[in-house]
C-alpha positions as a Markdown table, in Angstrom:
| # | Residue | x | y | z |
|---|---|---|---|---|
| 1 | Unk | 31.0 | 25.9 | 16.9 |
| 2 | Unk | 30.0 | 25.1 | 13.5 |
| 3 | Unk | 32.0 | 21.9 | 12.7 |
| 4 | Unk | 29.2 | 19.6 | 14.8 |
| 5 | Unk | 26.2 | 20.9 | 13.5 |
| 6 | Unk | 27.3 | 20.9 | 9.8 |
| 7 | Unk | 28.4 | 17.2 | 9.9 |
| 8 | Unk | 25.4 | 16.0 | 11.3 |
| 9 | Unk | 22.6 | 17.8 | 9.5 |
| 10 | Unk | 24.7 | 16.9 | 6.4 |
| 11 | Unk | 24.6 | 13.3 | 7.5 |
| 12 | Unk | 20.9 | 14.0 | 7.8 |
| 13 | Unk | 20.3 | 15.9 | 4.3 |
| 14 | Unk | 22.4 | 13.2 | 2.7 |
| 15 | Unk | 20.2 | 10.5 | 4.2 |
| 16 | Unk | 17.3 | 12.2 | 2.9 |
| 17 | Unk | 18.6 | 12.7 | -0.5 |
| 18 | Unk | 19.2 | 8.8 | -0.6 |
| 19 | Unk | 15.5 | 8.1 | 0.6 |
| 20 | Unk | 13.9 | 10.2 | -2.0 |
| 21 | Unk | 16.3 | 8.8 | -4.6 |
| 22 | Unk | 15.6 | 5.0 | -3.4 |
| 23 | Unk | 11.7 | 5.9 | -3.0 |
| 24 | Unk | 11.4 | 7.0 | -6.5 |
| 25 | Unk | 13.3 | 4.1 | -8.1 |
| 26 | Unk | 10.6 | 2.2 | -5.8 |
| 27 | Unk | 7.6 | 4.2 | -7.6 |
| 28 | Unk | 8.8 | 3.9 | -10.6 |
| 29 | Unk | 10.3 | -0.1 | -11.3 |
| 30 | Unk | 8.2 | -1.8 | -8.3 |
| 31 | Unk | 4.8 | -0.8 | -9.9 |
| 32 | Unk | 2.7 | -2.0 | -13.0 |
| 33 | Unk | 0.8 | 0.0 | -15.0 |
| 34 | Unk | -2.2 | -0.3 | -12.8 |
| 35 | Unk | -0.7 | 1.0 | -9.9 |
| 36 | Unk | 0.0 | -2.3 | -7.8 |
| 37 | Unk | 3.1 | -3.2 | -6.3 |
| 38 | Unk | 5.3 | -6.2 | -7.4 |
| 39 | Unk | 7.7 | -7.8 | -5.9 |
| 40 | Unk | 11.0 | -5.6 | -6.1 |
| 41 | Unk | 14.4 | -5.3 | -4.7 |
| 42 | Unk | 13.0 | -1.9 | -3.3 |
| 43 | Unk | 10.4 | -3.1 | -1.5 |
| 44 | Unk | 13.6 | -4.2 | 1.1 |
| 45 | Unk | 15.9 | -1.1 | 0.1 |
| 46 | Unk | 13.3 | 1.7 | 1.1 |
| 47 | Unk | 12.3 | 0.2 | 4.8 |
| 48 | Unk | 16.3 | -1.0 | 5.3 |
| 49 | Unk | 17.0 | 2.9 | 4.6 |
| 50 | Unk | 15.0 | 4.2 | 7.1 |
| 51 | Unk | 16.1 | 2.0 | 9.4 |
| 52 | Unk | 20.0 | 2.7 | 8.2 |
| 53 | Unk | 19.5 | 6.3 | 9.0 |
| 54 | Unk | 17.9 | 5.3 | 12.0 |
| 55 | Unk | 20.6 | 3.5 | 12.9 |
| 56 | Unk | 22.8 | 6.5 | 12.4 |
| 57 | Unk | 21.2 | 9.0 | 14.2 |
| 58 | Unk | 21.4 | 6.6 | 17.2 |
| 59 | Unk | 24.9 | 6.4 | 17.0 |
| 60 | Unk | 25.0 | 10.4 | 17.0 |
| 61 | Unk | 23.2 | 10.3 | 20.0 |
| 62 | Unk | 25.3 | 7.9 | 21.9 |
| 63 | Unk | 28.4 | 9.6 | 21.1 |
| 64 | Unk | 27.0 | 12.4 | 22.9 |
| 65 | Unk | 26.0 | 10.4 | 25.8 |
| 66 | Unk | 29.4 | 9.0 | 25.6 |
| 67 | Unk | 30.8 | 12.2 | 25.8 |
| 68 | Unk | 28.3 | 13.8 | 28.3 |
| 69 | Unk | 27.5 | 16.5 | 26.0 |
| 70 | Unk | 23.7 | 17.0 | 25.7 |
| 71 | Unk | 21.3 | 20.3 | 24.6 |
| 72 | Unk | 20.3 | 22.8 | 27.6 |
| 73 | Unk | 17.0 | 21.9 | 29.6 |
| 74 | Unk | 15.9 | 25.0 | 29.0 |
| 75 | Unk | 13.8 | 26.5 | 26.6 |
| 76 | Unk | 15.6 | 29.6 | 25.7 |
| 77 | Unk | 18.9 | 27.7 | 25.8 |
| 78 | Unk | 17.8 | 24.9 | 23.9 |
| 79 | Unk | 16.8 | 26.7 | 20.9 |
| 80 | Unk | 19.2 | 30.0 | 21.2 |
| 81 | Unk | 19.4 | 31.4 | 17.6 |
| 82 | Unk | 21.1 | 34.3 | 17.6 |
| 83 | Unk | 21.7 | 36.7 | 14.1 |
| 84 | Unk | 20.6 | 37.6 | 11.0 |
| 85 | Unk | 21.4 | 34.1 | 9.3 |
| 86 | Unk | 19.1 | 32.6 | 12.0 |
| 87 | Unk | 16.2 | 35.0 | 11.4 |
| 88 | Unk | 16.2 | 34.6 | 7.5 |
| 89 | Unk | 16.1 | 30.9 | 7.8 |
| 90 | Unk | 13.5 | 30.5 | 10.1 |
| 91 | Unk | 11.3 | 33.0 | 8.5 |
| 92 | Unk | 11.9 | 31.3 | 5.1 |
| 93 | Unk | 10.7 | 28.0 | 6.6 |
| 94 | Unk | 8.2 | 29.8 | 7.5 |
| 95 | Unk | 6.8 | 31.3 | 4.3 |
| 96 | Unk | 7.5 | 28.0 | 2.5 |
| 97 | Unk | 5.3 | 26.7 | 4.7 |
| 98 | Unk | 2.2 | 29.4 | 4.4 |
| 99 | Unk | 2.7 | 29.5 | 0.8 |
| 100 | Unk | 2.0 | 25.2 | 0.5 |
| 101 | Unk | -1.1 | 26.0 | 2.5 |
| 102 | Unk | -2.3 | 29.1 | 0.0 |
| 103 | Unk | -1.4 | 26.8 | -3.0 |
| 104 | Unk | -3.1 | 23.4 | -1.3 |
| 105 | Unk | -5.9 | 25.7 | -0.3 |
| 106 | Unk | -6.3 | 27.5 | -3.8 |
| 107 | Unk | -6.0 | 23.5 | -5.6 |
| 108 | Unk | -8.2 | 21.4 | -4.1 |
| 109 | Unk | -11.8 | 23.0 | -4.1 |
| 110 | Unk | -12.8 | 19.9 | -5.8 |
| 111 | Unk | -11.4 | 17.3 | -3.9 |
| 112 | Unk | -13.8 | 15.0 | -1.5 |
| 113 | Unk | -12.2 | 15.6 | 1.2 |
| 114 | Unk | -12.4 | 19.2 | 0.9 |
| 115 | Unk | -13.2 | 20.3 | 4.2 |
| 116 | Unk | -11.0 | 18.4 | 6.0 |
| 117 | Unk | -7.8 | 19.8 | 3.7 |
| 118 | Unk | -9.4 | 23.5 | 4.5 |
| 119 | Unk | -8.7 | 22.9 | 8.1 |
| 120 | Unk | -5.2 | 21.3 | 7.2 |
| 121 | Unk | -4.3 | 24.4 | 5.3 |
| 122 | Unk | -5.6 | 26.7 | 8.2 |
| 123 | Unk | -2.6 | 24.6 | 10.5 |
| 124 | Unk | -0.1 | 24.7 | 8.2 |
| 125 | Unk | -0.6 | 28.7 | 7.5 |
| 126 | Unk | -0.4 | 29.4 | 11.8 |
| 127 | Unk | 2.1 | 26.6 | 11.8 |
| 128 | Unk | 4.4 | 28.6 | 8.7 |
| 129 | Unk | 3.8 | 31.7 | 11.0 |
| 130 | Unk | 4.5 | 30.5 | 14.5 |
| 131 | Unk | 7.7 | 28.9 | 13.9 |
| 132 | Unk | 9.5 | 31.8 | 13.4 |
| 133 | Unk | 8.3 | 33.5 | 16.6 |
| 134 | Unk | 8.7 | 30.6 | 18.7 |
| 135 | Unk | 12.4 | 30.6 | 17.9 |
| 136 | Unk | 12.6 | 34.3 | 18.2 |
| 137 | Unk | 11.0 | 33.8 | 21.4 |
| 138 | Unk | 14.1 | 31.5 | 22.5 |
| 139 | Unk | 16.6 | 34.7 | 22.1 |
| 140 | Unk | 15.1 | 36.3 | 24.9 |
| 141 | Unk | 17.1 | 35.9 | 28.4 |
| 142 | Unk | 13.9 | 34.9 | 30.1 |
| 143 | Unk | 10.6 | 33.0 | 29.0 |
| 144 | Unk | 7.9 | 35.2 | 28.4 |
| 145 | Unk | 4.9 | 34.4 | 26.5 |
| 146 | Unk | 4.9 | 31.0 | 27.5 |
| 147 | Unk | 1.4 | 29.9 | 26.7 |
| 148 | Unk | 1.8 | 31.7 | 23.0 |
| 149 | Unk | 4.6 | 29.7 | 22.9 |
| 150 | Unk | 3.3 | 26.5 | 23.6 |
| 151 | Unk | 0.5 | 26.7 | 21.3 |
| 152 | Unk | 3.0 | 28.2 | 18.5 |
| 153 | Unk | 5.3 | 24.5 | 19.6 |
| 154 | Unk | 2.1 | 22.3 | 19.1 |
| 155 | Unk | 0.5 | 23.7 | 15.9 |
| 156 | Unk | 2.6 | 21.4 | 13.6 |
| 157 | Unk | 1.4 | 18.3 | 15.7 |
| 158 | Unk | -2.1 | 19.2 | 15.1 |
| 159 | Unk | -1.7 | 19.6 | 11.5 |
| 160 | Unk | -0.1 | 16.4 | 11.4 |
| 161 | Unk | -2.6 | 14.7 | 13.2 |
| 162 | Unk | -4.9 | 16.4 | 10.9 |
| 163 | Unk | -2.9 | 14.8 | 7.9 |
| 164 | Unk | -3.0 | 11.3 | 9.4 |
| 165 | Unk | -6.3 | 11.3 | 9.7 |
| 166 | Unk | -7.0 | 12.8 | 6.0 |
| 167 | Unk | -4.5 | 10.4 | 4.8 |
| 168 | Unk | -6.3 | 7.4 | 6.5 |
| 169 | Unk | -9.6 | 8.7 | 5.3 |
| 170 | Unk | -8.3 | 8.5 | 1.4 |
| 171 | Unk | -6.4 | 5.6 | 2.1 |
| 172 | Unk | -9.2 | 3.2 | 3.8 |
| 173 | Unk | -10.2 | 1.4 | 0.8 |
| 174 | Unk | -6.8 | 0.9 | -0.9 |
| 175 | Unk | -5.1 | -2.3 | -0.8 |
| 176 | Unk | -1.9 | -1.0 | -2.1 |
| 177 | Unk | 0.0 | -0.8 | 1.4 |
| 178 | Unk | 3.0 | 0.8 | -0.4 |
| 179 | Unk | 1.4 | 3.5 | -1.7 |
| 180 | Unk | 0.6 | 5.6 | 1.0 |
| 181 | Unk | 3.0 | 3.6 | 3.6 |
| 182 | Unk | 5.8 | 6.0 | 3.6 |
| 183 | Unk | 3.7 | 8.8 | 3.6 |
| 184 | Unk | 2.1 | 7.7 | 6.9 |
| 185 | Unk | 5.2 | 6.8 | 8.4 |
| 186 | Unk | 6.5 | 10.6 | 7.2 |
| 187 | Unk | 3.3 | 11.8 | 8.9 |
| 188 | Unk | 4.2 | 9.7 | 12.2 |
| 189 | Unk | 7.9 | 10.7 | 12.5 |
| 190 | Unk | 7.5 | 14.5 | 11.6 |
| 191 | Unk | 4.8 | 14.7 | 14.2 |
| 192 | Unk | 7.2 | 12.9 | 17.0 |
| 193 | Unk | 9.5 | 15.6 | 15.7 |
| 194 | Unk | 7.5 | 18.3 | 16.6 |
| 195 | Unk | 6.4 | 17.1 | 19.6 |
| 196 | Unk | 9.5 | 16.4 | 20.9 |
| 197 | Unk | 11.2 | 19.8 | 20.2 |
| 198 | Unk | 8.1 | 21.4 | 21.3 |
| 199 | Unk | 8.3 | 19.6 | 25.0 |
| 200 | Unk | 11.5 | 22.1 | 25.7 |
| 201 | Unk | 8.6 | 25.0 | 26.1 |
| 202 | Unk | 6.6 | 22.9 | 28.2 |
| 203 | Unk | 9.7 | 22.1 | 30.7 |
| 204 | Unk | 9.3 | 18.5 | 30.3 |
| 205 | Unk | 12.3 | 17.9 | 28.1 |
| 206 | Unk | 13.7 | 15.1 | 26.8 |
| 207 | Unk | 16.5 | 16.4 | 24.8 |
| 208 | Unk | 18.3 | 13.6 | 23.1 |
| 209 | Unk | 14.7 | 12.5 | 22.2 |
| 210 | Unk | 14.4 | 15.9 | 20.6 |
| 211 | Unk | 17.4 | 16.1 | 18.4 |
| 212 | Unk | 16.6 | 12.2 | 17.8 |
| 213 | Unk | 13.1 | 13.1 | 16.4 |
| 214 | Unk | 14.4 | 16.4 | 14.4 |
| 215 | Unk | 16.8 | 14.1 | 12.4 |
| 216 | Unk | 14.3 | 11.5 | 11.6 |
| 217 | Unk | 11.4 | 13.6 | 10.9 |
| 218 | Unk | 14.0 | 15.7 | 8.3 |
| 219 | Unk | 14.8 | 12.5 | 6.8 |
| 220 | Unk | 11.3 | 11.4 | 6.3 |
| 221 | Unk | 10.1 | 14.6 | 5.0 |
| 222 | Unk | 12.9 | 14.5 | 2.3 |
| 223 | Unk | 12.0 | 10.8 | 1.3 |
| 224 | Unk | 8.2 | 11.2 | 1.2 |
| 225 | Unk | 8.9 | 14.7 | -1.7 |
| 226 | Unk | 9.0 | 11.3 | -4.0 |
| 227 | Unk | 5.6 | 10.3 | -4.3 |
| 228 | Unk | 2.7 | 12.2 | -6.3 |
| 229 | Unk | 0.9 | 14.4 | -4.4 |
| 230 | Unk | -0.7 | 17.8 | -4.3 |
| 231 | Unk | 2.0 | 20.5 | -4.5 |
| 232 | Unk | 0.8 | 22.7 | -2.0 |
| 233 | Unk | 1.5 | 19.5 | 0.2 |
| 234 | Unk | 4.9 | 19.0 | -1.2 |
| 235 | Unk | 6.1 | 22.6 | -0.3 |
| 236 | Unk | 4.7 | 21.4 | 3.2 |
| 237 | Unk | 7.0 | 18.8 | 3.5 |
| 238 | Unk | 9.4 | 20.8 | 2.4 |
| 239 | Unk | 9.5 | 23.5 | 5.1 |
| 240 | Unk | 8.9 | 20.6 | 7.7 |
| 241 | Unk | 12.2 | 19.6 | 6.6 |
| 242 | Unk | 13.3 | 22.9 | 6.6 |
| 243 | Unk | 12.2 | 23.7 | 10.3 |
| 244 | Unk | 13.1 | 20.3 | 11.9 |
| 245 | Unk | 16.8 | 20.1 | 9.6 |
| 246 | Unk | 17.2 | 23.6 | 11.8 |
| 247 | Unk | 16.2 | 22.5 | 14.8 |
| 248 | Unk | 18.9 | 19.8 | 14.3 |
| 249 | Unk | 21.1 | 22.3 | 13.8 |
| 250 | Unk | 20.4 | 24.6 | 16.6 |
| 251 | Unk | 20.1 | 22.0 | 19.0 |
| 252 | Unk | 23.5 | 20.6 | 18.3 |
| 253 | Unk | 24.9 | 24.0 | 18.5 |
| 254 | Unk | 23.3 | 24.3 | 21.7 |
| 255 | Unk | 24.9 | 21.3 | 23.3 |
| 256 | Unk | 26.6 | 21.7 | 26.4 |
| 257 | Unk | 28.9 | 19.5 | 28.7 |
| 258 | Unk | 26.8 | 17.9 | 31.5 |
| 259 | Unk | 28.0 | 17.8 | 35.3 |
| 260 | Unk | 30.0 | 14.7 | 36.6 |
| 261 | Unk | 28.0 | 12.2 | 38.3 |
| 262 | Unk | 27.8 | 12.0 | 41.3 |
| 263 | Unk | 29.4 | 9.6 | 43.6 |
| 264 | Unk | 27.9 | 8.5 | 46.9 |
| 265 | Unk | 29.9 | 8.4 | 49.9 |
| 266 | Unk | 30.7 | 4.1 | 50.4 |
| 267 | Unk | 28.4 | 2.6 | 53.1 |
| 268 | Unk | 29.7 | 1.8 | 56.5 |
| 269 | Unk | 30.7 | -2.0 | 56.4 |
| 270 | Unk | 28.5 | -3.4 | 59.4 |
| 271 | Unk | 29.5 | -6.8 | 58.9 |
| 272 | Unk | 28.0 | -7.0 | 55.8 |
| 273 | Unk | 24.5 | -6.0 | 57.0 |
| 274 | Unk | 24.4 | -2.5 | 55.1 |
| 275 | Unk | 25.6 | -4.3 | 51.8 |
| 276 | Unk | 22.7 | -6.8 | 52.2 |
């Protein structure tokens, strides 16, 4: 039961821990003392990593196409958590999470875009304390609370979204692609993540998509803990990772064996007409 899961979010941890390690050699050797990028070996490495891991997780997923395993269609056995272990980890993602939006909150009074980071910080704090009640939600036999539910899924979109657009907004005027580039792809993945795991409470799942998007947003999240940031955003990234590496985790779990296909009965030969 837990041979699967631990292989492939190891796979995934140890992807992240080569990003981050590859991004920081990348912030520190591929730019001058000014803060513009030259041209370095890293400037290939870190965009041939993502893709690597992309790469990866693909074949992950085919294997279980291969093998007609997939994650449940439904919500509650999508995301079934069941135990102590279960509850202590999502709740710890969870407070990670609320405590990077007190600390980003309590840090950046001063900052231009103030008011923007305010309502970030408000998303991130209902985001921290959804999560765990949306996957306490999934231990239930039945649905319930669907609409709670939904909004709990969607909150860590909308903080992203809110983060792209704050990230844009201090980016706009910098020339320095490489600077913030990994950051916005981190932004863009963990928010596919989200989504995609948060479609199972929505019944309009796509479930290899999910677990595709978990892996790559935990990847992402772990590579982007390189660059220099606030640290209440840092311990945001960090319980994104958290929360999507246990997604991964759960949904592989989850998986079940799908039905045989189906094999229509052979048409009548009418000389040849019904093959036409």
């Amino acid at each position: 039961m837990y041979k699967k899961p631990l292989e492939i979010c190891c796979y995934v941890a140890g992807a992240g821990a080569f990003g981050v390690f590859f991004r920081w050699l990348q912030d520190q050797l591929a730019f001058d003392e000014n803060g513009l990028n030259e041209r370095s070996f890293f400037n290939l490495l870190v965009p041939a990593m993502v893709i690597a891991s992309a790469l990866v997780f693909r074949h992950f997923i085919r294997s279980m196409q291969d093998k007609r395993l997939a994650p449940p269609k439904d919500f509650c056995k999508a995301l079934y958590n069941p135990g102590k272990i279960f509850a202590i980890l999502r709740w710890l993602a969870g407070l990670v999470m609320i405590a990077g939006a007190v600390v980003l909150m309590m840090t950046t009074e001063t900052d231009a875009n103030a008011d923007m980071i305010r309502v970030l910080c408000l998303l991130a704090a209902l985001s921290g304390l959804a999560f765990p009640l949306v996957l306490g939600q999934a231990n239930y036999e039945t649905f319930e609370h669907q609409t709670l539910v939904r909004i709990g899924s969607m909150l860590p979109v909308l903080m992203y979204a809110v983060w792209l657009i704050l990230s844009y907004v201090r980016n706009q005027l910098n020339s320095v692609v490489w600077s913030f580039a990994v950051e916005l792809v981190t932004i863009m993945f963990a928010m596919m993540g989200f989504f995609r795991v948060g479609c199972f409470a929505f019944h309009v799942e796509k479930q290899y998509n999910a677990l595709f998007g978990a892996m790559m947003g935990t990847m992402m999240c772990i590579m982007a803990l390189a660059d220099e940031r606030y640290m209440g955003m840092q311990l945001i990234l960090l319980a994104s990772a958290g929360m999507l590496l246990l997604y991964t985790w759960i949904l592989v779990r989850n998986l079940e064996k799908l039905p045989p296909k189906k094999i229509d009965d052979p048409a009548v030969d009418e000389g040849g007409f019904e093959k036409l």
